[in-house]
N, C-alpha and C positions, 0 to 999 in steps of 0.2 A: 504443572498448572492444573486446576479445576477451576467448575463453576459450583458456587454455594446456594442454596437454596434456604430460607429462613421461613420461617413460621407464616401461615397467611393472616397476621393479624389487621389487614386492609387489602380492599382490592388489587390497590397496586402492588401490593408486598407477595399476592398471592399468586400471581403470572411470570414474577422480573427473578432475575435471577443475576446472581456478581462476582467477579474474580475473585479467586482468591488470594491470587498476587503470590503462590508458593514459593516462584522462581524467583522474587525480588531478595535480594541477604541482607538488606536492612531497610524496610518499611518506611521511617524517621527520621531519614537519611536524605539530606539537603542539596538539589543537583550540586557541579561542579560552576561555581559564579561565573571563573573564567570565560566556559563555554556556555555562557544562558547569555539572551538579550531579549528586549521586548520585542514585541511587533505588533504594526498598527494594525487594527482587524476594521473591516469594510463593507463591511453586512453583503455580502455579495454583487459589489457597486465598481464600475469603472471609475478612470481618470475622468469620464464625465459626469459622475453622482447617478448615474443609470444604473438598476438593477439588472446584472446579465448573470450572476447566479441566481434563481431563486430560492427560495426557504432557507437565507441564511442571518444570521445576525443576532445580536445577544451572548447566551452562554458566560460561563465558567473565565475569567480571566487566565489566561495561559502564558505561562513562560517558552520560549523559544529555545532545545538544545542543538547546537550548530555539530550534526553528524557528518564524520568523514564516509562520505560514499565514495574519495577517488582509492584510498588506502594505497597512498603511494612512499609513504615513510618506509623503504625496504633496508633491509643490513641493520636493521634495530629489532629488537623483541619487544612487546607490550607486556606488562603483567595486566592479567583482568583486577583491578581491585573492587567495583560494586556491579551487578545488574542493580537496576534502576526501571522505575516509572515514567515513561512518556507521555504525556497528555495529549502532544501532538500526533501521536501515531499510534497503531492498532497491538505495536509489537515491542517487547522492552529495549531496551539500549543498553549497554555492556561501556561502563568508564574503564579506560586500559592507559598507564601510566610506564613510558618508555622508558629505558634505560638512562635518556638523557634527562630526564625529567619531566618533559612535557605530555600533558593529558590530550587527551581524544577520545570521541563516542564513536560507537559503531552500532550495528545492529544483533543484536543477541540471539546466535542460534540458538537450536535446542541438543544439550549437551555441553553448552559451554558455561562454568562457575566461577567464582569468586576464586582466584590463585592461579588460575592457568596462564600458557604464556601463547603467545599470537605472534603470526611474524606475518612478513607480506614481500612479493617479489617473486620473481621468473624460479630462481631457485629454491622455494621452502618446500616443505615435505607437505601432502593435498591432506590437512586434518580439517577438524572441524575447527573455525575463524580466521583459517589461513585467507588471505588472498593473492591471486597469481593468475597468470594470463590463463588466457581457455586452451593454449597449446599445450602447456604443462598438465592441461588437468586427467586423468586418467577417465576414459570412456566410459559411463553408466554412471556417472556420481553427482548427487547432488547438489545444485548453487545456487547461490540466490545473490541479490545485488549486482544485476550484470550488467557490462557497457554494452551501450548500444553504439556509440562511435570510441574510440581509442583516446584514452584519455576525458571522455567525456563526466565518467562518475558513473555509479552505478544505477539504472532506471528502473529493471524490469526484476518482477520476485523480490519486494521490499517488505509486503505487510504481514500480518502475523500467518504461522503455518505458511507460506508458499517458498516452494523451491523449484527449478527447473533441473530436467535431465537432459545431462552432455549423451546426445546420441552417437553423433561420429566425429569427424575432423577429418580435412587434409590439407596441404600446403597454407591455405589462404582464408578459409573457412570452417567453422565450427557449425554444428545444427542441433540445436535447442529447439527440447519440445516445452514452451511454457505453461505455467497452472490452467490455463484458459482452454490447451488445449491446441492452440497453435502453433506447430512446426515454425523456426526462423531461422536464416541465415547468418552468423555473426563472424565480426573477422575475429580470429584465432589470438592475435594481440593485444584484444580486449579483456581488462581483468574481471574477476568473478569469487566471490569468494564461498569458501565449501560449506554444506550441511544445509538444513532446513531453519525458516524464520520461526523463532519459536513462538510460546502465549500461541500456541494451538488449536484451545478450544476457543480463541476469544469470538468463531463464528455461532457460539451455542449459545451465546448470551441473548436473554428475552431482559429487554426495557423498561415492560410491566407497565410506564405509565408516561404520558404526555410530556411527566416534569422533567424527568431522564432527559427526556432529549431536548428541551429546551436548555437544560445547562450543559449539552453538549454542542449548542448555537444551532439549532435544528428548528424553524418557525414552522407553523402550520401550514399542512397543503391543502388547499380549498378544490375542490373537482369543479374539472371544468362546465361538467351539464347543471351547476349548481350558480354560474355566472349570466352573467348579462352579454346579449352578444354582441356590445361592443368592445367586452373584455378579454371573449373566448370566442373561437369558431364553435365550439358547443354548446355555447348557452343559449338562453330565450326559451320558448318552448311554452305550452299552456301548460303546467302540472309538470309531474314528474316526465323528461323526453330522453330518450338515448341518445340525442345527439347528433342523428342521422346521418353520420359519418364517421369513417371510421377512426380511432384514436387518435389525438395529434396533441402537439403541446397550443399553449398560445400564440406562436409566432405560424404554425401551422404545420412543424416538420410531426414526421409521424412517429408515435410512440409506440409502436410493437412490428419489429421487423423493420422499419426506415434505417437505412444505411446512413450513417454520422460520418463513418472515415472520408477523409477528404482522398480522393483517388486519383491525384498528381505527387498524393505523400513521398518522398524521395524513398524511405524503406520498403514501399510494397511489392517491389522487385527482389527484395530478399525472403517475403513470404513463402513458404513450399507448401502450407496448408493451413487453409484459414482455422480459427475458431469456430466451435460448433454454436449454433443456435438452438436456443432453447424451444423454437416454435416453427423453423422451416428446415433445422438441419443444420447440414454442413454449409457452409457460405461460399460461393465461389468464388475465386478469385480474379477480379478483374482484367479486364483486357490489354494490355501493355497499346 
């Protein structure tokens, strides 16, 4: 994978930069029907028409492809026959077509091409696309797609480039250090499958311009010292004002350093070390 840079013949054209899709085997190539459905999109609105994401809605019309994150089809082989284009996510998808006939998407490491064969189960050999519990996997190796409960699907190291390393294991638990940084406890019969998420660079891509992200359903973010304060805890102010406190959203939680985790979360007992912060450090880890 690379990113392409084109001629600056427009502002926008002379900052943004675009995939060049190297890893897709056929460009023109129609997802699998089977596995595609629609899905309704909500501009970031609950079951009450409330906005509880904000900046989202619009964008590009998307088709939905239904990925197997549990890869629990084991005692079968897949051939890879396409990688493929996701719209909905950051990193390609790989069509693998079983022995018995039946299609399935997965996530496309990097290493894995059009012809290969993929298995999945306690017993396969640790390649790259296998997947297999975290006790089979050999110590220092790269996974991505991991469960976080047994049988759940895979949650954690799904988007492009991100993989976690198998640090140790014994009886009962496995300890993964994830992209973020964070040390975790996972049970050992949780499966994971091997190698890294490919579409690598897709974090070096520049957008170049407003309209990118509006057909990627990305609405404008208005600052808050630029509102009325009955809209934001920052606005009002005579002329240009900072705010006179410190960052926060509109609801009032704090935007640089305010802790989000909910700290009753049933996993944070498996935590061994938090993720780093970008502005106070290491985070500590809460008090049981």
């Amino acid at each position: 994978m690379g990113v392409t840079k084109y001629k600056p013949t427009s502002p926008g054209r002379r900052v943004s930069s675009v995939n060049d899709f190297a890893e897709l085997t056929d460009k023109s190539k129609r997802p699998e029907k089977s596995l595609c459905e629609r899905i309704t999109r909500h501009g970031g609105r609950n079951h009450h028409g409330r906005i509880t994401a904000h900046h989202r809605g619009g964008g590009a019309r998307k088709i939905y492809r239904r990925i197997d994150f549990k890869r629990t089809k084991d005692g079968m082989s897949g051939t890879v026959v396409a990688i493929e284009y996701d719209p909905n996510r950051s990193c390609h998808i790989a069509l693998l077509e079983y022995t018995d006939g039946e299609k399935r998407y997965i996530l496309a490491p990097v290493g894995l091409t059009a012809g290969d064969v993929v298995e999945s189960g306690p017993g396969v050999e640790p390649k790259v696309g296998n997947a297999l519990p975290l006790k089979n996997i050999p110590t220092g190796m790269d996974v991505h797609n991991i469960e976080l409960n047994i049988g759940q699907g895979g949650k954690m190291a799904r988007s492009a480039g991100s993989s976690a390393r198998l640090l140790s294991r014994n009886d009962s638990w496995a300890i993964l250090v994830l992209p973020s940084g964070e040390t975790r406890e996972v049970r050992v019969e949780c499966r994971a499958t091997i190698g890294q998420i490919g579409n690598t660079e897709h974090q070096n891509l520049r957008w170049g311009k407003a309209g990118r992200m509006r057909h990627r359903g990305r609405r404008p973010n208005v600052r808050g010292t630029a509102m009325n304060p009955v809209a934001h805890p920052l606005g009002g102010g005579e002329g240009r004002s900072g705010g006179g406190r410190h960052p926060c959203s509109s609801t009032g939680l704090l935007s640089k350093g305010g802790r989000t985790r909910d700290r009753r979360k049933v996993s944070n007992r498996r935590i061994l070390r938090r993720r780093k912060s970008r502005r106070y450090g290491q985070i500590p880890i809460p008090k049981k």
